[in-house]
C-alpha positions as CSV (number, residue, x, y, z in Angstrom):
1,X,36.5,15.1,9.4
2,X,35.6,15.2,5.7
3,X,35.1,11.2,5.7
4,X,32.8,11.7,8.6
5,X,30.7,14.3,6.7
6,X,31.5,12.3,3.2
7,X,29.6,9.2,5.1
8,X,26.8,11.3,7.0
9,X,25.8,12.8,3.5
10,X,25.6,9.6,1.6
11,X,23.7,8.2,4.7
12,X,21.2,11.1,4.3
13,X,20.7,10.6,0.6
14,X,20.6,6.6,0.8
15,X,17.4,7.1,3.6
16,X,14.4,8.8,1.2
17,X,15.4,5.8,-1.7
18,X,15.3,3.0,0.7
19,X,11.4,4.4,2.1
20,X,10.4,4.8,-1.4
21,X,11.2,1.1,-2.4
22,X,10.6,-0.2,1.3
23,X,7.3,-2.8,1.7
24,X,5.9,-4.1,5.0
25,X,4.8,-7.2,5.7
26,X,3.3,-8.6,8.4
27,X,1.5,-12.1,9.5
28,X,-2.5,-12.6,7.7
29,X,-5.3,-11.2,9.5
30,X,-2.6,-8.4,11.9
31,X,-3.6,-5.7,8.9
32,X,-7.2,-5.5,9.2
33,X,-7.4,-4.7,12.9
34,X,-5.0,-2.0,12.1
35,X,-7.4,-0.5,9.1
36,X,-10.4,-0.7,11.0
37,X,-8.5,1.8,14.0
38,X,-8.0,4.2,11.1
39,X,-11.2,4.5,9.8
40,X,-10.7,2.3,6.3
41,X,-12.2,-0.5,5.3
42,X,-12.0,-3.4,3.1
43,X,-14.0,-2.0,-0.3
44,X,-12.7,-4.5,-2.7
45,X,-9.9,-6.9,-3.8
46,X,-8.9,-8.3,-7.2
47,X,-6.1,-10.8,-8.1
48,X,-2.8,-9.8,-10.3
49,X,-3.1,-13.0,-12.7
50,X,0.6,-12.6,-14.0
51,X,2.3,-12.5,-10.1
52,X,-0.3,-14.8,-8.5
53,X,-1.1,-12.1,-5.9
54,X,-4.5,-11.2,-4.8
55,X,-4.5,-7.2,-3.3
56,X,-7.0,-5.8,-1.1
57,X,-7.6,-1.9,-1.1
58,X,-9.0,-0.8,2.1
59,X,-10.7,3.0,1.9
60,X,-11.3,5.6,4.6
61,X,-14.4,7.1,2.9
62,X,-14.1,10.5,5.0
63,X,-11.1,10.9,5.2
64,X,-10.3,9.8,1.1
65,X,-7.3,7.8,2.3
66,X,-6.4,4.1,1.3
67,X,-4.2,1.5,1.7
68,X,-3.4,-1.2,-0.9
69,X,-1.9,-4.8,0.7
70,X,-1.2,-7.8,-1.3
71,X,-1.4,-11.6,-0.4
72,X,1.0,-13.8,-2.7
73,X,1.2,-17.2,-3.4
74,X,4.5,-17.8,-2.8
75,X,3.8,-16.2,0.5
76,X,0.2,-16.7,1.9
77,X,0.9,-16.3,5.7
78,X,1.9,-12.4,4.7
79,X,0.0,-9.5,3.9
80,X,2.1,-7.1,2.3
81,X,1.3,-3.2,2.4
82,X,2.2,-2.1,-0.8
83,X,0.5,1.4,-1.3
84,X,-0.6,4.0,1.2
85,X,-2.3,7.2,0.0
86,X,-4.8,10.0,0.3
87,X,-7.2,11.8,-2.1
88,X,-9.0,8.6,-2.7
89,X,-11.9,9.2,-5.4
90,X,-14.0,7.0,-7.8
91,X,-13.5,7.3,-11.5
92,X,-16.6,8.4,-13.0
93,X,-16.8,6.7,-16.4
94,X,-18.0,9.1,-18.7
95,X,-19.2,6.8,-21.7
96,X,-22.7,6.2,-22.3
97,X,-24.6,3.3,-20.5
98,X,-21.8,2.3,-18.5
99,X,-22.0,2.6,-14.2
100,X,-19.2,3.1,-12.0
């Protein structure tokens, strides 16, 4: 009986480490779809020079949510989902004669 619960505990404690490090991936152009359901949109990408990935972060204006996917190289026929979050804001830059 104490292996059983020995087992069940470490299963409990192994499941929250494996979500945080967990990434999805799924087959190009499946994602979008998916974001548009949800309210978010596509508001800009940029490209990680040093991974060879290009990311996309996709915004729910409304409800300040986002989710961040990634495209690699190595890997073009997936879209990864590497970031999902709320409280989604812009960064108001607060140095003269620049715009955000």
């Amino acid at each position: 009986m104490k292996c059983i619960l020995a087992v069940l505990a470490l299963l409990v404690a192994a499941v929250p480490s494996y979500a945080q490090t967990g990434v999805v991936c799924i087959p190009i152009g499946s994602f979008a779809p998916l974001a548009e359901k949800h309210g978010e949109y596509p508001a800009f990408s940029f490209r990680d020079s040093q991974y060879k990935v290009t990311f996309t972060m996709y915004i729910n204006p409304l409800t300040k949510t986002y989710t961040l996917t990634g495209i690699s190289d190595i890997n073009p026929n997936a879209e990864c989902i590497s970031s999902v979050g709320t409280n989604f804001k812009p960064v108001i830059d607060p140095r003269k004669g620049i715009d955000s």
